[in-house]
C-alpha positions in Angstrom: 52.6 109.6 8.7 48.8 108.9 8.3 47.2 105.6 9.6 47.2 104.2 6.3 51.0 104.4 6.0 51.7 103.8 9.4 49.6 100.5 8.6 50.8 99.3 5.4 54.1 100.1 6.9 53.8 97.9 10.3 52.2 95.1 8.0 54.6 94.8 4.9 57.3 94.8 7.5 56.1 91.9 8.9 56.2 90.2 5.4 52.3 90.2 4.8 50.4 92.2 1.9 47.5 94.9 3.0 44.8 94.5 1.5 42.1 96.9 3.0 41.4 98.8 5.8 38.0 99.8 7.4 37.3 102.6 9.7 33.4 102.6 9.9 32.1 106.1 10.8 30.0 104.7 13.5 32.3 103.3 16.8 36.2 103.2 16.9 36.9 99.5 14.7 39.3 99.1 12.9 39.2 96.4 10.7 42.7 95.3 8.6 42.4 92.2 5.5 45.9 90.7 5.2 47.4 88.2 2.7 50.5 86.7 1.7 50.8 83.8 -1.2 49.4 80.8 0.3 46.8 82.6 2.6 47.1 83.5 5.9 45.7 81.6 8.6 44.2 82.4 12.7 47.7 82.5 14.0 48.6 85.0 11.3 45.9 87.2 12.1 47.2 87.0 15.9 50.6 87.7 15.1 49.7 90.9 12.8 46.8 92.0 15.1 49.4 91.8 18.5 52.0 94.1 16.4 49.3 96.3 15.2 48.0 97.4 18.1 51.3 98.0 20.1 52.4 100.0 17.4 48.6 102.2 17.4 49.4 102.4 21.1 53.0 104.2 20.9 51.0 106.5 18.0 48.4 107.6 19.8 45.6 106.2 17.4 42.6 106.7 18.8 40.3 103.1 18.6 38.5 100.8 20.5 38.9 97.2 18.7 41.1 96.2 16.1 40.1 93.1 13.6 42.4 91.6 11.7 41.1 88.7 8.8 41.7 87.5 5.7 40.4 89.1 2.7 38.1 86.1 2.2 37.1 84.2 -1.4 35.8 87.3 -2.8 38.9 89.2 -1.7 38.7 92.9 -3.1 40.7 93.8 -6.5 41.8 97.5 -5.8 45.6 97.5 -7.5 47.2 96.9 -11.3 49.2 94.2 -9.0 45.9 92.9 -7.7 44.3 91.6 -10.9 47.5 90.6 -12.3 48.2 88.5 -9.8 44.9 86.9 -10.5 45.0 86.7 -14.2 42.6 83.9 -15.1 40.5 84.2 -12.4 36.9 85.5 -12.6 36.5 88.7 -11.1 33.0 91.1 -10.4 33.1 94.7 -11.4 31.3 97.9 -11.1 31.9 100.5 -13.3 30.9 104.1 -11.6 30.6 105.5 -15.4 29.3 102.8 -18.0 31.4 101.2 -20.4 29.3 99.9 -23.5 26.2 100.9 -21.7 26.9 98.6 -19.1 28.1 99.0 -15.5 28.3 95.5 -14.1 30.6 92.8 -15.5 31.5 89.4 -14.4 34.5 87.6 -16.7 37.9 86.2 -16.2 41.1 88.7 -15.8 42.9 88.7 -18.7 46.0 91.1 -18.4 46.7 94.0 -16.1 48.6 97.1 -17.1 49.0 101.0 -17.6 46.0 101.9 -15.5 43.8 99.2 -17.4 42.4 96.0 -16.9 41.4 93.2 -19.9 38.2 91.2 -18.8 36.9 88.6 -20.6 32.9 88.5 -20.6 31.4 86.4 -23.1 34.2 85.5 -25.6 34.7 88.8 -25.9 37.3 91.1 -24.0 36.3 94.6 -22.6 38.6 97.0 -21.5 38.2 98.8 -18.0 39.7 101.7 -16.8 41.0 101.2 -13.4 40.3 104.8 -11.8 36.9 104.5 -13.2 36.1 101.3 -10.9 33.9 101.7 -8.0 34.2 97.8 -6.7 35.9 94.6 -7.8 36.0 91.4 -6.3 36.8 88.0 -7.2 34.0 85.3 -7.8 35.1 82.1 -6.1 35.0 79.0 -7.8 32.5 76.9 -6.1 
């Protein structure tokens, strides 16, 4: 089983969603986002972050510090079941091949489905490929 699995595993089993994982090349962090509806909070984190890091320990992970947080406001969109959770939501993308001409959109999520994602920009809705995305994020309302 590779890290990945062995996280999404030890996290869904404790009835919490992950969201992303970071593993920056420089140092041994290793950084988790979790969620569940209604947000997580500090204790959460705790809990999660305690069960993580007995569990890296009986597999042999190599790391030096473990974070564990919530995926923020601008929580990253990565899955179909990401955006369509957040339908009617505003949402950033980045495009790594331009759609249009353009690579950068900001509009609210419209539907999610079949590899695709409707975004509304300007009255008018575009149609993303969801392999072709290189980020999304959602724009909080503030």
């Amino acid at each position: 089983m590779n890290l990945n699995e062995l996280l999404e595993t030890t996290v869904t089993g404790m009835g919490y969603e992950l969201v992303g994982v970071e593993r920056p090349a420089k140092g041994r962090l290793l950084r988790l986002y979790i969620d569940r509806p209604g947000g997580v909070n500090v204790d959460d984190c705790a809990a999660v972050s305690h069960q993580v890091s007995r569990v890296l320990t009986v597999e042999n992970v190599d790391y030096e510090r473990l974070e564990v947080s919530s995926p923020g406001l601008d929580r990253l969109l990565k899955k179909e079941g990401d955006f369509a959770r957040f339908v009617g939501q505003r949402a950033r993308v980045k495009m790594r091949v331009p759609v249009d001409g353009q690579r950068n959109f900001v509009g609210l999520v419209r539907e999610a489905s079949a590899g695709r994602v409707q975004l509304e920009v300007d009255g008018r809705v575009v149609s993303l490929e969801l392999g072709d995305m290189e980020t999304a994020r959602l724009v909080p309302d503030i």
